[in-house]
N, C-alpha and C positions, 0 to 999 in steps of 0.2 A: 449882201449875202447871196451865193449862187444855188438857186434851187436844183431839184431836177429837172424840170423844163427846160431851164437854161443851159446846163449843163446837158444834157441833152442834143439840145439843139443846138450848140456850139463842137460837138463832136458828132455830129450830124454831118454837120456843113463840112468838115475836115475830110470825112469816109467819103464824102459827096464828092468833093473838088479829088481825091487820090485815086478812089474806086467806082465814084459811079457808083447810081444805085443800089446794087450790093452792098458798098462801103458804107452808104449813109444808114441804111439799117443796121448793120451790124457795129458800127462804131455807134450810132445811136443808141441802141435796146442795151448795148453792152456797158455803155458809161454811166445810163440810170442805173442799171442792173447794180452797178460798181458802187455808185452812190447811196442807194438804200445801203448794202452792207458794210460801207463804213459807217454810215451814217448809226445802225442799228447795233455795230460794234463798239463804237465811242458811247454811246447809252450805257450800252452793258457795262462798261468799263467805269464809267461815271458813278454807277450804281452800286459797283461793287466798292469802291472807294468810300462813296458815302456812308454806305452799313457800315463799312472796316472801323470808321472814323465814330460811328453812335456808340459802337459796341466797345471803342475805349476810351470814350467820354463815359459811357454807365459804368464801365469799369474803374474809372480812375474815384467818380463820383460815389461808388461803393466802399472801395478803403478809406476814402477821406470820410466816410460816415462814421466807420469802424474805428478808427484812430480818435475819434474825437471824443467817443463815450469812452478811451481807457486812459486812468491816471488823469483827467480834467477834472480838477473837481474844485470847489470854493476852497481859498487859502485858509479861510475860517473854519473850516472843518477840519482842521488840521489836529492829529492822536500827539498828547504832549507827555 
């Protein structure tokens, strides 16, 4: 798994070797930069998913509660 260090410093070395000093900082700071925010967008996204998915399992878990108390009843009970 590629952290930000490494990432990092693997787009470091690229700005380095193309621009020279200049290039390693700014391809550097920029590709962490890049990385926290996908990083803290795929979270988001994960996140949201996961509620989507509780809130229709409670929901599915709700009618299947409803439907069970109507018309279930012992066949012995039956009006003749």
């Amino acid at each position: 798994m590629l952290g930000p260090l490494t990432v990092g410093k693997k787009a470091a070395k690229f700005g380095y070797r193309r621009f020279g000093k200049p290039g390693a900082v700014v391809f550097g700071a920029g590709s962490v930069g890049g990385y926290y925010l996908v990083k803290r967008k795929f979270k988001s996204k994960m996140k949201q998913e996961t509620l989507e998915n509780n809130l229709e399992e409670r929901g599915s878990e709700q009618t299947d509660g409803r439907d069970e108390g109507v018309g279930s009843g012992d066949s012995s009970q039956q009006v003749e």
